[in-house]
C-alpha positions as CSV (number, residue, x, y, z in Angstrom):
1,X,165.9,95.6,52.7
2,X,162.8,97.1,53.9
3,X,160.8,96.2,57.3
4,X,157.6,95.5,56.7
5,X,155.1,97.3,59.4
6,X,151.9,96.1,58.0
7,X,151.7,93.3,60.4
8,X,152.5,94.7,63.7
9,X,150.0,98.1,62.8
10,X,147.3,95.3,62.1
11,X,147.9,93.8,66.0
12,X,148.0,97.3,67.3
13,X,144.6,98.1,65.5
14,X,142.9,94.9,67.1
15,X,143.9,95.5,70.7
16,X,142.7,98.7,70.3
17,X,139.5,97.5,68.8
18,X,139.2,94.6,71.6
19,X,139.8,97.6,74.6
20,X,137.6,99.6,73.0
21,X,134.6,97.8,72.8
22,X,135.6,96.4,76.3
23,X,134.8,99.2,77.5
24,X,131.2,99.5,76.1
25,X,129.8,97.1,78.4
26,X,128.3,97.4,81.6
27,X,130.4,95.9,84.1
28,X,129.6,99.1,87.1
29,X,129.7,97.9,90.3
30,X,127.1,100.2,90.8
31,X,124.4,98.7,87.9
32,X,121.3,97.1,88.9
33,X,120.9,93.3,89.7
34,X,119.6,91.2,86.4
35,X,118.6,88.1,86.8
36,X,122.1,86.5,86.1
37,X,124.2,89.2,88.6
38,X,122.7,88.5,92.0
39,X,122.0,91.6,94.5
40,X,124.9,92.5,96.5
41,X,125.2,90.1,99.6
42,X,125.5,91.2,103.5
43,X,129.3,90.8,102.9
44,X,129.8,92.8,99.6
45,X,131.1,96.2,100.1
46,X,128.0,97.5,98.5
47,X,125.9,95.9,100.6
48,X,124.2,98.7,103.7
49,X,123.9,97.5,106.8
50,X,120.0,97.6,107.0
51,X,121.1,94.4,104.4
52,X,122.0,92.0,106.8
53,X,119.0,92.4,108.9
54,X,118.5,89.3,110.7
55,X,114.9,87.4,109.6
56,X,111.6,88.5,111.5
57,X,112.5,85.4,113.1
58,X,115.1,85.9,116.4
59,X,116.8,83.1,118.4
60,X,114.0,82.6,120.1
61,X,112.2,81.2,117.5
62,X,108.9,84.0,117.3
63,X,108.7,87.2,115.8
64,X,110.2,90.0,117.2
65,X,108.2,93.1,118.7
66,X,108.4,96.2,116.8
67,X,108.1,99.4,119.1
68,X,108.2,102.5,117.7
69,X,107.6,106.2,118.5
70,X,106.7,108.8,115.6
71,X,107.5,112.8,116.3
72,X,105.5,114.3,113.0
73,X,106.4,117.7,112.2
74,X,103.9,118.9,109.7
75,X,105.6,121.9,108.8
76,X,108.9,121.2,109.0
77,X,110.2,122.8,112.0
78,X,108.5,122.0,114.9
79,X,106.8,118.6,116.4
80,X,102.8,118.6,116.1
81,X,102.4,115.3,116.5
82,X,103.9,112.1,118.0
83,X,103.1,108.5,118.4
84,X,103.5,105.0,118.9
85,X,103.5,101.7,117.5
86,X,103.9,98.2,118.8
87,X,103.7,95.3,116.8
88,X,104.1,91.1,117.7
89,X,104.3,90.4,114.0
90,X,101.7,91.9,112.1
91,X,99.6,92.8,115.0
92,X,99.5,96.0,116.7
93,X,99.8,95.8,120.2
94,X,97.8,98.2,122.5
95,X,96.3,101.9,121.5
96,X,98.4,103.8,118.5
97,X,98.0,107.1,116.8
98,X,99.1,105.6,113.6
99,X,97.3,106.3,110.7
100,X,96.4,102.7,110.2
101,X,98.3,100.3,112.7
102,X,97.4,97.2,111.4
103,X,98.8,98.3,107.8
104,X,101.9,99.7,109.5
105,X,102.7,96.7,111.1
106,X,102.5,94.3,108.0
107,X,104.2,96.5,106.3
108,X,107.3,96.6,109.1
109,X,106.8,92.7,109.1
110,X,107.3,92.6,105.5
111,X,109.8,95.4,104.7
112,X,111.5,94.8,108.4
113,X,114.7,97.6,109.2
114,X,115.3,97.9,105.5
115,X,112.3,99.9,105.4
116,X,114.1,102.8,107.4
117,X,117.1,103.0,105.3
118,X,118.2,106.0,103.3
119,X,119.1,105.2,99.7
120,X,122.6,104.7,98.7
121,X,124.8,107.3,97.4
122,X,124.8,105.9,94.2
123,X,121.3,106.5,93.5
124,X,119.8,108.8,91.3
125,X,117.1,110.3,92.7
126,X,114.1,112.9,91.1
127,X,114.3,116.3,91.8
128,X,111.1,117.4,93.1
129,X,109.0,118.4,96.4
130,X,106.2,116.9,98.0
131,X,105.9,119.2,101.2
132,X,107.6,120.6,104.1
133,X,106.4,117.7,106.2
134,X,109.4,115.6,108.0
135,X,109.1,112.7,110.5
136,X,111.2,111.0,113.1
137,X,111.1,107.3,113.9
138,X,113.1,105.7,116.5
139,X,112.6,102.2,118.3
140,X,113.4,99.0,117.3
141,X,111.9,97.1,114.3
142,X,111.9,92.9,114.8
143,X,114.5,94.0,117.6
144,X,116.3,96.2,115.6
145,X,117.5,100.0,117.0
146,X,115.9,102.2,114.1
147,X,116.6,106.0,114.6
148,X,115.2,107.4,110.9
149,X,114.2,110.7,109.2
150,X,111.8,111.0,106.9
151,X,111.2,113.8,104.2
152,X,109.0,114.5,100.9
153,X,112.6,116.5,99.6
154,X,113.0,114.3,96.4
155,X,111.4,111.0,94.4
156,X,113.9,109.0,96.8
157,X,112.6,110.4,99.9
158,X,108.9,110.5,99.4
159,X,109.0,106.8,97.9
160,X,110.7,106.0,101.5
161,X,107.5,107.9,102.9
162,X,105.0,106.0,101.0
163,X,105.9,102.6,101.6
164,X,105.7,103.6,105.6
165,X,102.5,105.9,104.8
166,X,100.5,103.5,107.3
167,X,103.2,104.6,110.0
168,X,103.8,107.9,108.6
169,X,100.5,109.4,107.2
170,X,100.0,110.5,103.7
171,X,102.9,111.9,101.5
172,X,100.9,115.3,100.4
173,X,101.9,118.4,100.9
174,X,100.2,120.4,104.1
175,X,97.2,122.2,103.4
């Protein structure tokens, strides 16, 4: 009598198969949101903390003042230039050396915190330089603490510096 293998090789070619093309698909936790995978909530371990910013609205019911201070160091080593910024909303409050005040403060009304956050360790970033300038912002943003860094050191870190170029001042390099 002879013991027929055929059908038990054909079960271990399937699996095989099935794990196989398991792994082709994209199930990273790391992979970007599509319309049918929400964004990571406040309470997912992906999620930074500048996520679960409260809304420009506080407990008191108005929007929150944004008071900020600038140092600009335009060649990367030492402070040239420093300012400040106060915002009720998406007015500026009072004198500012900001670039453009009233564009600065939409944009912290709009973007709020998040605006100040570094990008996650699990992005990739472009490799290239847009200038030895670096800025410092601390304060509070819709009564937020904010203490931030800014640099045009890769594609990550300049994007960061043009979405706050109305706080910031242009992303070029120093002339």
């Amino acid at each position: 009598m002879q013991f027929q293998f055929r059908p038990v090789r054909t079960a271990m070619l399937l699996v095989a198969a099935g794990l196989a093309l398991a792994g082709c698909t994209d199930s990273s936790p790391y992979s970007a949101p599509t319309p049918e995978s929400p964004a990571p909530s406040a309470s997912s371990p992906d999620a930074s903390p500048s996520d679960a910013s409260p809304s420009p609205s506080t407990a008191t019911g108005s929007a929150a003042t944004t008071s900020l201070t600038v140092e600009l160091m335009a060649d990367g080593e030492a402070v040239t230039d420093t300012w400040t910024l106060q915002c009720e909303g998406t007015t500026p409050v009072g004198q500012s050396g900001a670039p453009d005040p009233e564009a600065a403060c939409v944009a912290l009304a709009e973007g709020g915190p998040g605006l100040m956050a570094e990008s996650g360790a699990n992005v990739s970033c472009t490799m290239q330089w847009g200038g030895p300038q670096r800025a410092t912002v601390t304060g509070t943003v819709e009564g937020e603490t904010v203490d931030a860094e800014f640099a045009l050191t890769d594609g990550c870190q300049i994007s960061r510096w043009e979405a706050l170029a109305a706080l910031l001042g242009p992303a070029t390099a120093a002339q």
